[in-house]
Residue frames relative to the residue before (quaternion, step in Angstrom):
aa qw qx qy qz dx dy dz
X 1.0000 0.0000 0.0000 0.0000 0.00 0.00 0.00
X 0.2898 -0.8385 0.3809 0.2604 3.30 -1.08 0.53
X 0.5792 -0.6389 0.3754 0.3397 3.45 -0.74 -0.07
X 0.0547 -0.8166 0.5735 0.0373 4.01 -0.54 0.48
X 0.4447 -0.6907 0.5155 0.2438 3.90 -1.02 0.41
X 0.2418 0.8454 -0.4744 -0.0427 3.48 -0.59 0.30
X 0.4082 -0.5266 0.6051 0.4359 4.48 -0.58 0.79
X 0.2421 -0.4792 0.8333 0.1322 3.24 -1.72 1.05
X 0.1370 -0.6772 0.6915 0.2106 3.34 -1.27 1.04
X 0.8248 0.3124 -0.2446 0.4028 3.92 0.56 0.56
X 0.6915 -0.6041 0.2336 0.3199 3.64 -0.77 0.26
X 0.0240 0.8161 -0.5655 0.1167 3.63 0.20 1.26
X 0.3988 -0.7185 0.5188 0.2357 4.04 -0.27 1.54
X 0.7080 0.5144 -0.3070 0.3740 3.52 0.64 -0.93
X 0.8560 0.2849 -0.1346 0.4098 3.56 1.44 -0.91
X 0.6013 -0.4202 0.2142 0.6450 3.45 1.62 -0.64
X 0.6643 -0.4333 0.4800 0.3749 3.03 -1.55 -0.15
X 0.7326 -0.1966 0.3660 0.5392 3.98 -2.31 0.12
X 0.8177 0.1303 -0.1672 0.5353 4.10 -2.25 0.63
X 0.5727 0.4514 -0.5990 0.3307 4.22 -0.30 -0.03
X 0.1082 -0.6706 0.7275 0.0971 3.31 -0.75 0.93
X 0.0185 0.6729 -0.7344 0.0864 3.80 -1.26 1.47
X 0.3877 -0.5614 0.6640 0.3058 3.35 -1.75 0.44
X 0.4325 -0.5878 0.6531 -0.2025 2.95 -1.69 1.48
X 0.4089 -0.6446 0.6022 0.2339 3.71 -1.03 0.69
X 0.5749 -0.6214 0.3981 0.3534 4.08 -0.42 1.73
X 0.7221 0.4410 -0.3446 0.4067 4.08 0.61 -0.46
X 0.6882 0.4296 -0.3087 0.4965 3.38 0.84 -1.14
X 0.4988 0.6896 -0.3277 0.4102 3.52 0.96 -0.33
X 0.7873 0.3749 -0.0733 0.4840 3.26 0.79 -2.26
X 0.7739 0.4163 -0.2285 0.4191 3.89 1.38 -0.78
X 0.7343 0.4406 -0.2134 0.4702 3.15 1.24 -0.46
X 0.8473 0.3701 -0.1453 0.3521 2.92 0.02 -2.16
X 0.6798 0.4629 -0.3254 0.4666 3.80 1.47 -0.41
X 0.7732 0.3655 -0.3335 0.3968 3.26 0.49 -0.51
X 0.6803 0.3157 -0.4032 0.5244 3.51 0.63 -0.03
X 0.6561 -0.6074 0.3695 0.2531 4.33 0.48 0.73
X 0.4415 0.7568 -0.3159 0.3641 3.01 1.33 0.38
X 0.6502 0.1374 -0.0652 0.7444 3.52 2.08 -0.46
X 0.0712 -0.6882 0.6771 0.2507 3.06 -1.61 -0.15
X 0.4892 -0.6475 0.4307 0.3948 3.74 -0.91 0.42
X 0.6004 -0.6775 0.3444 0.2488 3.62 -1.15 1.10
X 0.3116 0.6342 -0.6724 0.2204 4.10 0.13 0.77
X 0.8990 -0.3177 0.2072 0.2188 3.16 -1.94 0.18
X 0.5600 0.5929 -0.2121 0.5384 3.39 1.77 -1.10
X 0.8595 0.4044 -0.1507 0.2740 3.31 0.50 -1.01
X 0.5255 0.4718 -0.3539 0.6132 3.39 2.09 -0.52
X 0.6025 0.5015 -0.4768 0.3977 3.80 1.04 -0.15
X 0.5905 0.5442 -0.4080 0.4343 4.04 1.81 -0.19
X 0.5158 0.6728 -0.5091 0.1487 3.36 0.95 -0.28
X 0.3859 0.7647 -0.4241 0.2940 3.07 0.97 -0.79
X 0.7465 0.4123 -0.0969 0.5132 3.29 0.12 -1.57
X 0.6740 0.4659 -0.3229 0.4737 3.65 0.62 0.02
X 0.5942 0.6063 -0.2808 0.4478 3.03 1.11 -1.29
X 0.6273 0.5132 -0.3001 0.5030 3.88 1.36 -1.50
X 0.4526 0.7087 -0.3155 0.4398 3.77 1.37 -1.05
X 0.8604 0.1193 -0.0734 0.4900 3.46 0.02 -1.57
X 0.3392 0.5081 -0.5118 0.6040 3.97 0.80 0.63
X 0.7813 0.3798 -0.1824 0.4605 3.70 0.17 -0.67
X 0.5476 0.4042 -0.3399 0.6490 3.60 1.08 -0.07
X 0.7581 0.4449 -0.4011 0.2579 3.41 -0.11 -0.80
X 0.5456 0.6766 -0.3054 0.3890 3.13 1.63 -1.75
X 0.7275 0.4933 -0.1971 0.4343 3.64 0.79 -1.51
X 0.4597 0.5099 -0.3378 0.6439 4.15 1.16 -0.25
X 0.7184 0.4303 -0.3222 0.4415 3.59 -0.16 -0.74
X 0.5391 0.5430 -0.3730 0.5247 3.25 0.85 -1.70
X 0.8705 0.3708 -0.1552 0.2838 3.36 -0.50 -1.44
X 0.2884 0.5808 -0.3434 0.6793 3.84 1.80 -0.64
X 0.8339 0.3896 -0.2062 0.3320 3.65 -0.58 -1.07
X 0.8492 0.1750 -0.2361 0.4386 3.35 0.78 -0.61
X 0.3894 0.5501 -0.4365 0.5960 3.53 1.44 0.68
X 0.6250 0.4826 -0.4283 0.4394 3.76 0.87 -0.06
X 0.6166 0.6429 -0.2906 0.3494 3.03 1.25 -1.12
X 0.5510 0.6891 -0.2371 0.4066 3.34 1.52 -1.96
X 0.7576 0.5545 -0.1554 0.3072 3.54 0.72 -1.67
X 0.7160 0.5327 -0.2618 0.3674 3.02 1.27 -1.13
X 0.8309 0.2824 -0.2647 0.3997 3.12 1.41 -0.24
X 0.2433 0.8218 -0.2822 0.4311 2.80 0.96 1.42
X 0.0214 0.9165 -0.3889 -0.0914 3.34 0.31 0.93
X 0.2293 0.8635 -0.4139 -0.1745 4.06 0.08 0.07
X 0.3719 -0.7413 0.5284 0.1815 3.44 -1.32 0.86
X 0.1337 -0.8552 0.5003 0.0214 3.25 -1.40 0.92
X 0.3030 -0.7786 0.5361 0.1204 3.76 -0.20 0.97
X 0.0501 -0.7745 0.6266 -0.0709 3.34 -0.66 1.63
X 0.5016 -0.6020 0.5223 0.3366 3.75 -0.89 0.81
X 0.2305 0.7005 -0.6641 -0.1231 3.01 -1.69 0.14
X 0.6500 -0.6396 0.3810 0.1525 2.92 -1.65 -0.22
X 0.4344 -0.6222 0.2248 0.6113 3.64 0.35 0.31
X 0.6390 0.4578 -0.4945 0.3708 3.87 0.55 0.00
X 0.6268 -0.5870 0.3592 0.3655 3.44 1.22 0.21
X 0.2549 0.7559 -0.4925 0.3480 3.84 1.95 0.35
X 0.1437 -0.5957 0.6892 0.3866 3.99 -0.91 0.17
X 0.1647 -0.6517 0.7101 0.2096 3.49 -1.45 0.26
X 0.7581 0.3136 -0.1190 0.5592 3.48 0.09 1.91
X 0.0651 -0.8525 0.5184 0.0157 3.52 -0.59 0.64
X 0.2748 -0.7180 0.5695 0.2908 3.70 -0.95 0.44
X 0.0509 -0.7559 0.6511 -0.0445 3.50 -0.64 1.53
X 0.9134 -0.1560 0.0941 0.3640 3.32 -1.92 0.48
X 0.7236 0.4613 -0.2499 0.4484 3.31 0.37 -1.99
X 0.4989 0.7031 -0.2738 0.4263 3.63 0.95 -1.21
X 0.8823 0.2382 -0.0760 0.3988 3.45 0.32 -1.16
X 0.2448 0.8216 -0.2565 0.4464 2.90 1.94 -0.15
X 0.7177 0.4817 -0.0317 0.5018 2.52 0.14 -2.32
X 0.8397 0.3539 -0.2784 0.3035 3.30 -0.51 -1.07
X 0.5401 0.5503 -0.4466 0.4539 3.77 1.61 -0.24
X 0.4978 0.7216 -0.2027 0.4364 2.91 1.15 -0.95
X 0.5144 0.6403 -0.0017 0.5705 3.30 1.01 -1.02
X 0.8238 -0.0486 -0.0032 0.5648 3.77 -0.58 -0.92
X 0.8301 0.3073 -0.2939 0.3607 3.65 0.49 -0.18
X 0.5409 -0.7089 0.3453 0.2926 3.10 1.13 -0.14
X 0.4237 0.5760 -0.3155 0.6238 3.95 1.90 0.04
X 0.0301 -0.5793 0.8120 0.0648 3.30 -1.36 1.19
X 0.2209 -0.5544 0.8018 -0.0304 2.76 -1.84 1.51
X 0.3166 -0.5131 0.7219 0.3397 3.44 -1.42 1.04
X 0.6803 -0.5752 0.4515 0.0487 2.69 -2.39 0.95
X 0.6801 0.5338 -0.2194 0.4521 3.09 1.78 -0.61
X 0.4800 0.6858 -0.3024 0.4559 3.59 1.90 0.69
X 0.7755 0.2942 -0.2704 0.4888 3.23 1.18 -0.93
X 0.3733 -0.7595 0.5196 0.1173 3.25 -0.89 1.10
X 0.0520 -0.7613 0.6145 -0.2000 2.95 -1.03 1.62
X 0.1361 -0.8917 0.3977 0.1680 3.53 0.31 0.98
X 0.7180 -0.0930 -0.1571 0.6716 3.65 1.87 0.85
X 0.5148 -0.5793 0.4475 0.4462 3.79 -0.89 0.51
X 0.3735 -0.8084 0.3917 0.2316 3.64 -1.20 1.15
X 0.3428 -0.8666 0.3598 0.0458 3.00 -0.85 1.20
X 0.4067 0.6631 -0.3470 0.5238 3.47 2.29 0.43
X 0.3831 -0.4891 0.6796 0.3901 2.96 -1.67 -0.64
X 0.4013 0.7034 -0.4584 0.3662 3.84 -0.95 -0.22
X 0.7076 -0.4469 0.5288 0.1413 3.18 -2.06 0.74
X 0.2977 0.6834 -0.6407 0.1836 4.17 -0.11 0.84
X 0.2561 -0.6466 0.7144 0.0771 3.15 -1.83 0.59
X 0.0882 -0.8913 0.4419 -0.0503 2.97 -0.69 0.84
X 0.2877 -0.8873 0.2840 0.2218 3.90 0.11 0.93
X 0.2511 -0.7255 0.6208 0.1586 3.51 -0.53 0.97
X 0.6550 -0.5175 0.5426 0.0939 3.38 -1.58 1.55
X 0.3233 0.8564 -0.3802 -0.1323 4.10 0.19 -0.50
X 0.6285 0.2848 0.0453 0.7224 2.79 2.17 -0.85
X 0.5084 -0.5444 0.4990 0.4429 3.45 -1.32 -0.16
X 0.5104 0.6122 -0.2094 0.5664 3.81 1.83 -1.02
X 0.9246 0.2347 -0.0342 0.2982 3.22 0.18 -1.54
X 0.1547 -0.7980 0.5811 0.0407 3.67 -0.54 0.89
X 0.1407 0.7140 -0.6818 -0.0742 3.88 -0.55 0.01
X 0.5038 -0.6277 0.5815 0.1190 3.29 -2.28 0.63
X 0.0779 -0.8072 0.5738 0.1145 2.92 -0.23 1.07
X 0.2821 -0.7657 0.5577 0.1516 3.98 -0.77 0.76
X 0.4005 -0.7765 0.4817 -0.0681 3.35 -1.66 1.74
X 0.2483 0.7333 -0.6321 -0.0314 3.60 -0.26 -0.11
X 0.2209 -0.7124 0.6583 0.1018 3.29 -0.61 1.58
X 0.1179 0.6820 -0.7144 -0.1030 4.08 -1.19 0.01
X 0.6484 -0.5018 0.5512 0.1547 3.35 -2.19 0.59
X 0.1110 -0.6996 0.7030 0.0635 3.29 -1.36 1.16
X 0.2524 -0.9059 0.3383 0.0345 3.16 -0.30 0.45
X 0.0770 0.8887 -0.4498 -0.0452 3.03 1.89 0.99
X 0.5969 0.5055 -0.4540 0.4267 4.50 0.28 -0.05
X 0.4377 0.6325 -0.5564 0.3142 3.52 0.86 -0.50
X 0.7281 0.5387 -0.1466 0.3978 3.34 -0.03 -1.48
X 0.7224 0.3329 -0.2857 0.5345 3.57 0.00 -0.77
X 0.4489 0.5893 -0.3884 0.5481 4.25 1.41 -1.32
X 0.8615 0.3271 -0.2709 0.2783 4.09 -0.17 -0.70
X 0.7198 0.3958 -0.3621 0.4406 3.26 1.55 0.00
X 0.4221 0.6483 -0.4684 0.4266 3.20 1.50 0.37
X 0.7827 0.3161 -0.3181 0.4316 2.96 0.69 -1.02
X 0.4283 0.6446 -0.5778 0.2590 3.55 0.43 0.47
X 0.8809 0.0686 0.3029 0.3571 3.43 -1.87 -0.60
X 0.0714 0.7934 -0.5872 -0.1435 3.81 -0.11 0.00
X 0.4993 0.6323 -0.5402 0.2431 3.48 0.97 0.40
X 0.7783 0.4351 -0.2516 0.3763 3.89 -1.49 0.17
X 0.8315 -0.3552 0.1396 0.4036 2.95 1.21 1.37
X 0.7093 0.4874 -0.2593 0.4382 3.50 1.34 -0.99
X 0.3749 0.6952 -0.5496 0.2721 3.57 1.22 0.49
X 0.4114 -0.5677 0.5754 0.4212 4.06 -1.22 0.74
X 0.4085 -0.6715 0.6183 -0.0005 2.57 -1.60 1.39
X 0.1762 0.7874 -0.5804 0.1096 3.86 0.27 1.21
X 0.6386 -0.4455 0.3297 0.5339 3.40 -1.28 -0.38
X 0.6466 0.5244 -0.3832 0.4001 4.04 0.98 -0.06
X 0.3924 0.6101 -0.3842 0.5711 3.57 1.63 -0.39
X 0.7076 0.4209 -0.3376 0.4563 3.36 -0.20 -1.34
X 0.8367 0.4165 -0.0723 0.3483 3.54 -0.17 -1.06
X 0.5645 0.0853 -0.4478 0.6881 3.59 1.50 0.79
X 0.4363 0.5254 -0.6500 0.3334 3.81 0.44 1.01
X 0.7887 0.3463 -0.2558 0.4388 3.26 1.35 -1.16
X 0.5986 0.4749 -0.4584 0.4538 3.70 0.78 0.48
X 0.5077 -0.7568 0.2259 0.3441 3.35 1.23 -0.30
X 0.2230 0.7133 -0.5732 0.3361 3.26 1.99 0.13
């Protein structure tokens, strides 16, 4: 198959942005990208339209940023807390990962961030103070701030074991049983 050139007069992630004239496989070109306005085919008339695109996608971008910029702003002062189980050795059972935090901006502020922006180089498995940077722009990065704390759902149940084993509350294994029935 052959290849052909064509001005995307709109934004296609996979190919470029408003005025980029790229080459294109002659079908996807002739079935898609023309008939639904999404390209035009490269002759003299049309590299004289870039112009007007070019003002097009200068004007998109400006307005992203804008917005990129003041969602950065929104985030930073944000604060969100997260309650991770543990165990009485202090294990997290669970982690609070992207989608998690996502969600939960989502949640108190009312902004959906895709999940695949904030960069987490694994879901955190601590307690403790993390920031973490959300992607928002190609320009614009904001911090978004964490305070993970411990539930401790073993604590409890960990203190009445160790209590007293009188009145019945003694564990009842297969050695229990057997210095009940020798009488130790």
């Amino acid at each position: 198959m052959s290849n052909t050139e064509v001005i995307l007069t709109a934004h296609i992630p996979s190919l470029g942005a408003e005025a980029d004239v790229v080459k294109v496989r002659r079908g996807y070109a002739r079935n898609f990208l023309i008939p639904r306005g999404m390209a035009h085919e490269v002759t003299p008339a049309s590299l004289r339209m870039t112009d007007t695109l070019k003002a097009r996608r200068a004007e998109r971008e400006a307005t992203e940023l804008n917005e990129a910029n003041n969602l950065a702003k929104r985030l930073g002062k944000l604060k969100l807390s997260f309650v991770l189980e543990t165990g009485e050795s202090g294990k997290a059972f669970g982690a609070i990962t992207a989608k998690d935090i996502a969600d939960r901006v989502k949640a108190e502020s009312g902004q959906e961030i895709d999940r695949h922006r904030i960069a987490l180089e694994r879901p955190i498995k601590e307690t403790g103070e993390f920031t973490v940077n959300v992607r928002l722009h190609s320009d614009v990065q904001a911090g978004l701030k964490l305070t993970v704390t411990a539930k401790n759902a073993k604590a409890t149940a960990a203190a009445e074991d160790d209590g007293d084993h009188e009145g019945g509350s003694r564990p009842r294994g297969r050695t229990a049983r057997r210095e009940e029935e020798t009488g130790a």
